[in-house]
C-alpha positions as CSV (number, residue, x, y, z in Angstrom):
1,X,40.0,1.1,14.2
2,X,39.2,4.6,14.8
3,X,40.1,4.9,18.5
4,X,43.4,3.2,17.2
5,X,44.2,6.0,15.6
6,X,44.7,8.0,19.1
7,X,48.5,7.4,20.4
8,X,46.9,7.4,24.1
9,X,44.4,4.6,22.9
10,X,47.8,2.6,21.6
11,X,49.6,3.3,24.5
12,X,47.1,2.4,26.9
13,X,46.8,-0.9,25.6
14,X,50.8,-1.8,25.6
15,X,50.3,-1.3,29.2
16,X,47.4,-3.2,29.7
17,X,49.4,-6.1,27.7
18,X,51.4,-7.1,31.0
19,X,48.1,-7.5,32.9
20,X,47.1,-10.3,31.5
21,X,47.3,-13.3,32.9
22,X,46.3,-17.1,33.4
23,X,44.3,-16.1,36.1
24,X,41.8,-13.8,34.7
25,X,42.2,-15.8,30.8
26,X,40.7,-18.9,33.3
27,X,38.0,-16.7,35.0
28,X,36.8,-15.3,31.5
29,X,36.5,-18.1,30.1
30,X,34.7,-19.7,32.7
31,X,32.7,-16.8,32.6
32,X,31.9,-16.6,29.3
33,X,31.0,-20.8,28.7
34,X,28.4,-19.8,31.9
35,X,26.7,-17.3,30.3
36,X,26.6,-19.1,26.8
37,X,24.9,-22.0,28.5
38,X,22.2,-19.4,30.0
39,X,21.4,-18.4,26.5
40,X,21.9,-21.7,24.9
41,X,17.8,-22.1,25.4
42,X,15.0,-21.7,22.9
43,X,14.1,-18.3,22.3
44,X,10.4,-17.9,22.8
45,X,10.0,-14.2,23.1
46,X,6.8,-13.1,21.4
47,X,8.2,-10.2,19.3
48,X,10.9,-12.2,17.7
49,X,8.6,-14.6,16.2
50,X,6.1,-11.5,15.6
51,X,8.5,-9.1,13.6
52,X,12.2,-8.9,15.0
53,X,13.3,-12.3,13.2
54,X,11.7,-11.5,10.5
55,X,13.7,-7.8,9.7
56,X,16.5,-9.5,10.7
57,X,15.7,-11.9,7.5
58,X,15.6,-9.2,5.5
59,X,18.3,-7.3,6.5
60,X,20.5,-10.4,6.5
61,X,19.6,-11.0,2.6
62,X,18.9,-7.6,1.3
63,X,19.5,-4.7,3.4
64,X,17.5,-2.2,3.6
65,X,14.4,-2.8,1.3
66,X,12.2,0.1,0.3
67,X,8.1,0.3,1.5
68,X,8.8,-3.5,3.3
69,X,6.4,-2.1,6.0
70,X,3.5,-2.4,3.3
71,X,3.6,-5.9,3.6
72,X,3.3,-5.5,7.7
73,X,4.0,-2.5,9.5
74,X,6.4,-3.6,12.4
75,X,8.9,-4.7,9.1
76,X,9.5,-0.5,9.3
77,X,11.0,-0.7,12.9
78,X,14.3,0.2,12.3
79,X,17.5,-0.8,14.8
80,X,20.8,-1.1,15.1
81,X,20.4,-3.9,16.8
82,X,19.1,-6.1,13.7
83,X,21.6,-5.0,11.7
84,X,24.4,-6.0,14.0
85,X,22.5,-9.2,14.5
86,X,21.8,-9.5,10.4
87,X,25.5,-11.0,9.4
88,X,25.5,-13.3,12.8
89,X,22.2,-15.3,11.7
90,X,23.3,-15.9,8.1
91,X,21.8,-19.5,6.6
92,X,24.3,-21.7,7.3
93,X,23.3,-20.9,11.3
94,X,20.0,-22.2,10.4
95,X,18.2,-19.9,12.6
96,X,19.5,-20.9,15.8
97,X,22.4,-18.2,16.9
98,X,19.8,-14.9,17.1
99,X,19.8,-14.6,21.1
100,X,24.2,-14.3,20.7
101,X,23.9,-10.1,20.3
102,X,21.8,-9.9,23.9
103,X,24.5,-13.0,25.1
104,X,27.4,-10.9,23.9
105,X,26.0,-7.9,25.7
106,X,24.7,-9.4,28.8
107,X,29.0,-10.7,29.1
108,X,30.1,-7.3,28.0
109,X,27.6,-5.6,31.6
110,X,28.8,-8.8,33.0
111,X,32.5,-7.9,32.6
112,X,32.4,-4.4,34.0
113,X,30.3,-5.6,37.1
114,X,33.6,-7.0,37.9
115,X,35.9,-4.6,37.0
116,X,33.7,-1.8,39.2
117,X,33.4,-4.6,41.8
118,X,37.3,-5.1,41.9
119,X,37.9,-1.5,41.8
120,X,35.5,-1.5,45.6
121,X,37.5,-4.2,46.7
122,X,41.3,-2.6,46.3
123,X,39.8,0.8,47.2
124,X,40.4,2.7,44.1
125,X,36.3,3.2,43.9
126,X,34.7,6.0,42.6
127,X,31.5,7.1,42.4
128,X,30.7,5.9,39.3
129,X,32.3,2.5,40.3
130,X,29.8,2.2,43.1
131,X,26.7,2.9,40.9
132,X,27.4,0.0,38.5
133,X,27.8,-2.1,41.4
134,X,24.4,-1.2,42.5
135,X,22.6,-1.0,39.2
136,X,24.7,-4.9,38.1
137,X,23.3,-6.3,41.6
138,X,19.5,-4.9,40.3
139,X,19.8,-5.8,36.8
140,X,21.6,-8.8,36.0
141,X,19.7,-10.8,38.1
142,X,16.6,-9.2,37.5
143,X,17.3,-10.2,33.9
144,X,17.8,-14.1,34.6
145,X,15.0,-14.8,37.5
146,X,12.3,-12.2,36.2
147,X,10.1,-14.2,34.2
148,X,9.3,-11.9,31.6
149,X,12.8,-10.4,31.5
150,X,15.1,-14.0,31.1
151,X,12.5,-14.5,28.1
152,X,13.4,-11.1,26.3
153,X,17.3,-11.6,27.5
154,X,16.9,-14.9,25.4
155,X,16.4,-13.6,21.9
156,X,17.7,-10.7,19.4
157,X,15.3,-8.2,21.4
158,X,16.7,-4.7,21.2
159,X,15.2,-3.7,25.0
160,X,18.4,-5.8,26.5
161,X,21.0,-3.6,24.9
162,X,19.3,-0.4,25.7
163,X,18.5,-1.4,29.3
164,X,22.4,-1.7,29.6
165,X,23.4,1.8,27.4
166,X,21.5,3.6,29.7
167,X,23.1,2.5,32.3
168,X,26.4,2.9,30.9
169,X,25.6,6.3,29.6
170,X,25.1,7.8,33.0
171,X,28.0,5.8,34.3
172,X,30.2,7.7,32.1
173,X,28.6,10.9,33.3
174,X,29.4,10.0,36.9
175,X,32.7,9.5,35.5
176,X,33.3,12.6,34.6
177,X,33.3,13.7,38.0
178,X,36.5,11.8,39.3
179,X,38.3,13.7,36.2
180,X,38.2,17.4,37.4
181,X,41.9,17.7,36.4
182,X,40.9,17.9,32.8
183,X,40.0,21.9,32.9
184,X,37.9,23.8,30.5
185,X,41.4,25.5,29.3
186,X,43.4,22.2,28.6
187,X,44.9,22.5,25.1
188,X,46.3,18.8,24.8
189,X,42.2,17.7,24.2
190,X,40.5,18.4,20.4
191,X,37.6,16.6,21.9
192,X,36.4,16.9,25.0
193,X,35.2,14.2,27.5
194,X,31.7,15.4,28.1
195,X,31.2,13.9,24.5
196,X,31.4,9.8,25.4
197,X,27.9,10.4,27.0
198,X,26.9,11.9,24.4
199,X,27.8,9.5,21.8
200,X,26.8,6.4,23.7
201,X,23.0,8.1,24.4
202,X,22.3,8.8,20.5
203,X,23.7,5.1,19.5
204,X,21.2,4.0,22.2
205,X,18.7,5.7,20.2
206,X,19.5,3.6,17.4
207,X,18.9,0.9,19.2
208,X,15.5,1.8,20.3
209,X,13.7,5.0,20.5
210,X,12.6,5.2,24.2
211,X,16.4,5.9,24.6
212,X,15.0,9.6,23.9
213,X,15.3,11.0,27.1
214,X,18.5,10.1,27.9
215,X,19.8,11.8,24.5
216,X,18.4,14.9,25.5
217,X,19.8,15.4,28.9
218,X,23.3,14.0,27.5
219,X,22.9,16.6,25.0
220,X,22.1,19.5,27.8
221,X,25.3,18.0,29.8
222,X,27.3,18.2,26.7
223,X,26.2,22.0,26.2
224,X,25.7,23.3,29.6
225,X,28.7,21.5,32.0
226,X,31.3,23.8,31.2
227,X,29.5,26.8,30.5
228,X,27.5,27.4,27.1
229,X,29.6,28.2,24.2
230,X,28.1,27.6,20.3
231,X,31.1,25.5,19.5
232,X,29.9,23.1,21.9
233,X,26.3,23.1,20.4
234,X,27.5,22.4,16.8
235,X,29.7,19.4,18.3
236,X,26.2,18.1,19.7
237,X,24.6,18.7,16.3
238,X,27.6,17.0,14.6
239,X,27.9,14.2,16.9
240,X,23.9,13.3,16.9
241,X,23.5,13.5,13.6
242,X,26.3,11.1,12.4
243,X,25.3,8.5,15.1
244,X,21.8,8.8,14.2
245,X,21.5,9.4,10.6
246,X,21.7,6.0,9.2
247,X,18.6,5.4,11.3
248,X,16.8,8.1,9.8
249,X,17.7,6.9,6.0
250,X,17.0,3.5,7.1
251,X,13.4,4.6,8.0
252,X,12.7,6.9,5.3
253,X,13.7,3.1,2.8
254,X,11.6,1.1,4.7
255,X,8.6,3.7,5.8
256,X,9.1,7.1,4.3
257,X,9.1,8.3,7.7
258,X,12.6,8.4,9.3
259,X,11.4,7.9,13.0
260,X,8.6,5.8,12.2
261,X,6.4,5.0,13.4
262,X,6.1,8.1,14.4
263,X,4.3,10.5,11.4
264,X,6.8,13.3,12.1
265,X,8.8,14.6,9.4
266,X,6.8,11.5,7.0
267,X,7.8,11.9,3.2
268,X,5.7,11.3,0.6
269,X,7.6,8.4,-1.4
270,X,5.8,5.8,-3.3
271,X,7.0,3.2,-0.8
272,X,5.0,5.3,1.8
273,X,2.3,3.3,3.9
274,X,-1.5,5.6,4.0
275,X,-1.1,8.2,6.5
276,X,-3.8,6.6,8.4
277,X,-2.0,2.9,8.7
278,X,0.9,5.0,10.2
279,X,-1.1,6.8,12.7
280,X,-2.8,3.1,13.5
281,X,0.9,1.6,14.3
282,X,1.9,4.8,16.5
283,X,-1.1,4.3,18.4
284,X,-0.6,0.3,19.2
285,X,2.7,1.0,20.5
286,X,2.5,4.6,22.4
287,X,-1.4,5.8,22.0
288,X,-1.8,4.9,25.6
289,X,-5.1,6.2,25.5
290,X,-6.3,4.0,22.8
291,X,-5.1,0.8,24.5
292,X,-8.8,1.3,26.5
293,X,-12.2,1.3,25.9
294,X,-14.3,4.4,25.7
295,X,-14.8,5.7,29.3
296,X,-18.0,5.9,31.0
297,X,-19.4,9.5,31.0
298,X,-17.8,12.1,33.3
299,X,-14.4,9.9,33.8
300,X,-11.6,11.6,32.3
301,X,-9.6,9.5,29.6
302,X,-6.2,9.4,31.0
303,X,-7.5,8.2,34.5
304,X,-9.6,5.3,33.1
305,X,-6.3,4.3,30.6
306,X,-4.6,4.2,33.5
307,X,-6.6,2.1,35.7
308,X,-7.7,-0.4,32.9
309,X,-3.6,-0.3,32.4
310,X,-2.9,-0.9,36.6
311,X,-5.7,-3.9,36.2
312,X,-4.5,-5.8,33.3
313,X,-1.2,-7.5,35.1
314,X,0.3,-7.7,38.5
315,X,3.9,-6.9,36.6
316,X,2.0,-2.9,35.8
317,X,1.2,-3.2,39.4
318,X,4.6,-3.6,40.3
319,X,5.7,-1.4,38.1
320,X,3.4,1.8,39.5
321,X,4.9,0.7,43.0
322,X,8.5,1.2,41.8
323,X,7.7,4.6,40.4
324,X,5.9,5.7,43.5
325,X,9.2,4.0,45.9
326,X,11.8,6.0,43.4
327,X,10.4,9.2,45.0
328,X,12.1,8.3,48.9
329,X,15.5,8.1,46.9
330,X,14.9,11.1,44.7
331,X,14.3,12.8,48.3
332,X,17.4,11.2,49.8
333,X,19.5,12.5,46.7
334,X,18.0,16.0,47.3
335,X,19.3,16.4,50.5
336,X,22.6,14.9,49.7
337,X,23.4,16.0,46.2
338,X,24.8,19.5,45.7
339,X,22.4,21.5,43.0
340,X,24.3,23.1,40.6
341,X,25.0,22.4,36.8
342,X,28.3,21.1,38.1
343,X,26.9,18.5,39.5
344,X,27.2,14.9,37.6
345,X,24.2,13.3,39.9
346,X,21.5,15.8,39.1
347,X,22.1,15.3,35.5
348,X,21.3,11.5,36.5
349,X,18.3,12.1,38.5
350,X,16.9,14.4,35.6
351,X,17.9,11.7,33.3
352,X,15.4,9.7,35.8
353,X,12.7,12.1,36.3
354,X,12.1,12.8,32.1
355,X,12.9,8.8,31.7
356,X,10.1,7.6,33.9
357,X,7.7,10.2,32.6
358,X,8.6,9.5,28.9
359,X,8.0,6.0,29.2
360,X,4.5,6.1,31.1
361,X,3.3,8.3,28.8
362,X,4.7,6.8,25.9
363,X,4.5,3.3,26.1
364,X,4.3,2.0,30.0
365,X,5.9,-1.3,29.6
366,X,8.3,-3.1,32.3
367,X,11.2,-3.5,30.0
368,X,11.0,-0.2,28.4
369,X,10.5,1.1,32.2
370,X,13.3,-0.2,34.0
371,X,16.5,1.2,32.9
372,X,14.8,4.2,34.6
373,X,13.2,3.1,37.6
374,X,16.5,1.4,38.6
375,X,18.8,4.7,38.6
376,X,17.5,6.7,41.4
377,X,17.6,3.9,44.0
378,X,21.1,3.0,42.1
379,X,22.3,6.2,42.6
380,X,21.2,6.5,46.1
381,X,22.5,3.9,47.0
382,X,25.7,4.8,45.7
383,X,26.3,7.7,47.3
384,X,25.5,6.5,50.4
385,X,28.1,3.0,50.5
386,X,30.8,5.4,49.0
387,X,29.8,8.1,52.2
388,X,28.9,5.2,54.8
389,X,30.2,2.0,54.6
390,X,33.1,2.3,52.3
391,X,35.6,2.4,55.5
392,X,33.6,-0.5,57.0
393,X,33.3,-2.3,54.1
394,X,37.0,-2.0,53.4
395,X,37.7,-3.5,57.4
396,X,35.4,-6.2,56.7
397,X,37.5,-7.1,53.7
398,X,41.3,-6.4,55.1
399,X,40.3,-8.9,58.1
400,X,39.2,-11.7,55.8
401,X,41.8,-11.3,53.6
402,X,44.3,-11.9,56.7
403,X,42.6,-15.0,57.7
404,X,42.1,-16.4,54.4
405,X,44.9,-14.6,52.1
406,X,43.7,-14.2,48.4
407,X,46.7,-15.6,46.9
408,X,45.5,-19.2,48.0
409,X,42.1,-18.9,46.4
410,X,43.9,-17.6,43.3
411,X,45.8,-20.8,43.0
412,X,42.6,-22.8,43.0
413,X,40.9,-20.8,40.1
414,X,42.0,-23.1,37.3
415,X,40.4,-26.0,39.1
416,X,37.4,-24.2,40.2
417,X,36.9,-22.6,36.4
418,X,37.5,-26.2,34.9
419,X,34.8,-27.2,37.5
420,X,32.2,-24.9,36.5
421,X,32.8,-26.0,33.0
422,X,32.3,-29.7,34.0
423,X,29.4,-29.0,35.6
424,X,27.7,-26.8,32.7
425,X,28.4,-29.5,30.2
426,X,27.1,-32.1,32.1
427,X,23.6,-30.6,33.1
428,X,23.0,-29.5,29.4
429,X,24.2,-32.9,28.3
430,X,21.8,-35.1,30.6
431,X,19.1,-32.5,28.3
432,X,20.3,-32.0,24.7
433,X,23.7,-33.4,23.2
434,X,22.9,-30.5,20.3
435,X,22.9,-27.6,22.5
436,X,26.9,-28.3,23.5
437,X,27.7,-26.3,19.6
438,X,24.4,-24.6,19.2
439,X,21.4,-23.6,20.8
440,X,18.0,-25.1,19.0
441,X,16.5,-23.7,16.1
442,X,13.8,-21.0,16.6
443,X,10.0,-22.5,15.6
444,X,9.1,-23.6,13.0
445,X,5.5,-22.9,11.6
446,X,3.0,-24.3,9.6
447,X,2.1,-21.8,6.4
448,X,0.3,-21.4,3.0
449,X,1.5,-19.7,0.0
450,X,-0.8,-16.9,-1.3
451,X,-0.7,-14.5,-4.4
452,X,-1.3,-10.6,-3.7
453,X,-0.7,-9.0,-7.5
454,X,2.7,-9.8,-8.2
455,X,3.8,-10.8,-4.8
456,X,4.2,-14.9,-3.6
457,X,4.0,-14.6,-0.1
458,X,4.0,-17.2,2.8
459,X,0.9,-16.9,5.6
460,X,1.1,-19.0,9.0
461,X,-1.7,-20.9,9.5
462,X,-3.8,-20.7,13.0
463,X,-0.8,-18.2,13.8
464,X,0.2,-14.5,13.6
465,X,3.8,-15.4,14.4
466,X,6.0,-16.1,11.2
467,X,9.3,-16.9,13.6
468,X,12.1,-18.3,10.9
469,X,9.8,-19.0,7.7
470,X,10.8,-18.2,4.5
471,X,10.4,-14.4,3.0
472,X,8.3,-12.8,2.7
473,X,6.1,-13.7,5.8
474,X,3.0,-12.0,6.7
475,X,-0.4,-13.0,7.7
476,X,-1.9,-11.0,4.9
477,X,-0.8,-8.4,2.8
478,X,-3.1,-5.6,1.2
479,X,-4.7,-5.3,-2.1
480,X,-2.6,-2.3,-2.9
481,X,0.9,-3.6,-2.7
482,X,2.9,-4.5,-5.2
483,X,6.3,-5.2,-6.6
484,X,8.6,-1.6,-6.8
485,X,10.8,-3.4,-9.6
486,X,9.1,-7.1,-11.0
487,X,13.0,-8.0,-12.3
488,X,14.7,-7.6,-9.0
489,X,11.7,-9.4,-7.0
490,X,11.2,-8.5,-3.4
491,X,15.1,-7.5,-3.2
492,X,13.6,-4.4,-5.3
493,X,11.3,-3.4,-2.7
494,X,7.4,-2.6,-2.9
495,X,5.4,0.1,-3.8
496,X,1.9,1.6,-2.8
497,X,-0.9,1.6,-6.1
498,X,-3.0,4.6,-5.6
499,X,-6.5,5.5,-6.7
């Protein structure tokens, strides 16, 4: 509603209106009913029956509930991306619609794949066009055959849509580059450009907070591109704080501290979890050096974290491997990128550099990892289709296109579209006559009711996982909880008692 305010914004889409047609309504469509059946499937991502479904509960029937992190400290995670989920899983879904936020995103990346693709193809590519081509052809199928990653892709996880911000973020910076008619001195702008990357870094923020380094280099881009000017730091200021301060209230409701679980900037509320609970969260989820044992005498800490970290799963293995390979095309990219402030691909390879670093001495997962590891080799290759085989590729596609014109495949896209469809239904048919309207319900746990004060809560038995049970769900709550307001229950919010 905003961006319809612009004139440009209104009269950009009167044009696109004639576009439109049979053709691509079909291959959307067919598009779309393909991807729904890939996340038609039971969601069995750990977290979601661990914590995410669980905020989104709460969200979905209370909002934001002050101190619900005393009853189990992942309830203080806050996101965006359960509170754009919250109103999609009301009741009446009977918890079986929480993967459609990472469906509606994965169709969303999906969608501009082919747009950037299409844009190769008729030889309007840009740079930027030839880096989401690159990063698509890693990701999205990364995302459906990589074990680990189709199981996160299949739920309300938050890692999906920040895997794909990033990604867009630094597309937009590329972006930028194809625009140098829009001077410094153009008067027809209030706002200028350099800001989009800027805005879609701090919403990925949001979403989750190893989105950090990518807000700080947007906001040095922001600053820095066209030559420093205060103005242009109070726009940052403006711009970040907006996007992100509904984050920080949220967190100082549900924790007292506004990035929890970090203990920066913790306030002292009566909602507020011990300090020393807070610093035990921060530490499970980016104390890498308390993930390990004690070291034997004489090894430094970080070195035995890491190798006890390298041992523990062949997917860390991996993972060390694609950091050490992203240095051949950080070298490729030095010799071909020009290295001035100017330049839209050194932003992008610092954007890589801090990424990688952030996350490995943060919290060295795969999924938190990847958004980074992919750009560099992205990037590189890139530049070096756009500067190599674009003339080639362009040959190879003028000569098929003579022999088999275009036009006749186009006239076969209904019946190929309907096909698809045909198909889809009828595999997931032959399996589950339900999953045609809805996918199935996320577990469904065995639990006990137990008293804590003036708090009725629900414990899964033989489980830590509370998936979709009834609030409020934990596996134990402490001693020195109770109820913030006994008339308005646990829609009131809790409270710590204190010696």
């Amino acid at each position: 509603m905003i961006a319809l305010l612009s004139k440009r914004t209104r009269t950009e889409l009167v044009a696109l209106r004639p576009k439109v047609s049979r053709k691509k309504i079909f291959g959307f469509l067919a598009l779309a009913i393909a991807i729904a059946s890939l996340m038609t499937r039971q969601v069995t991502w750990y977290d979601t029956g661990y914590y995410h479904y669980q905020v989104i509960q709460w969200l979905e029937k209370f909002g934001t509930v002050p101190g619900v992190a005393l009853l189990f400290p992942n309830f203080g995670f806050t996101s965006s991306w359960f509170a754009f989920a919250a109103p999609l899983n009301a009741e009446i879904f009977d918890a079986r619609v929480s993967a459609v936020t990472n469906g509606f995103v994965f169709l969303i990346a999906t969608l501009q794949f082919f747009i950037c693709l299409t844009h190769c193809l008729k030889r309007k590519a840009y740079l930027s066009d030839w880096f989401m081509v690159a990063c698509s052809l890693i990701l999205l199928p990364a995302l459906m055959l990589v074990s680990s990653l189709a199981t996160i892709l299949v739920s309300p996880s938050p890692d999906i849509p920040v895997i794909f911000l990033v990604e867009v973020t630094v597309w937009s910076i590329l972006g930028l580059s194809t625009r140098k008619e829009l001077s410094p001195t153009s008067s027809e702008r209030a706002i200028e450009p350099e800001v989009i990357p800027l805005f879609l870094a701090a919403g990925a923020v949001t979403v989750k907070l190893t989105a950090l380094p990518v807000l700080l280099i947007s906001s040095l881009f922001f600053i820095f591109i066209r030559g420093f000017k205060p103005r242009r730091f109070l726009v940052a200021g403006v711009v970040i704080t907006v996007a992100i301060a509904p984050m920080l209230i949220s967190g100082a409701i549900t924790s007292g501290c506004p990035i929890y679980p970090s203990s920066l900037f913790c306030l002292d509320l009566p909602w507020s979890p011990a300090l020393e609970e807070i610093k035990q969260t921060a530490n499970g989820t980016h104390g890498v050096i308390t993930w390990a044992d004690s070291p034997p005498s004489g090894i430094h800490p970080w070195l035995w974290s890491f190798w006890r970290w390298f041992n523990s799963s062949i997917q860390r293995q991996f993972m060390a491997f694609l950091v050490l390979f992203s240095i051949f095309p950080a070298i490729y990219l030095a010799r071909k990128v020009k290295m001035d402030r100017f330049s839209e691909p050194l932003w992008v390879i610092l954007i890589a550099v801090l990424g990688i670093v952030f996350i490995i001495l943060q919290s060295p997962f795969f999924r938190f990892a990847i958004p980074y590891l992919v750009l560099l080799p992205a990037l590189g290759m890139a530049i070096y289709f756009q500067n190599n085989f674009e003339d080639a590729f362009n040959r190879v596609v003028e000569r098929l296109s003579s022999q088999f014109p275009l036009r006749n495949l186009y006239r076969f896209m209904p019946i190929i579209c309907l096909s698809l469809i045909a198909a889809i239904i009828t595999s997931y048919a032959s399996i589950d006559s339900s999953q045609l309207l809805l996918p199935p319900q996320i577990q469904r746990i065995s639990f006990e009711k137990k008293q804590v004060n003036d708090i009725t809560y629900f414990s899964p038995i033989q489980s830590i996982l509370c998936w979709a049970t009834q609030l409020p769900c934990t596996v134990e709550i402490s001693p020195n909880v109770k109820l913030r307001n006994s008339a308005e229950g646990i829609a009131g919010g809790f409270v710590r008692i204190r010696n």
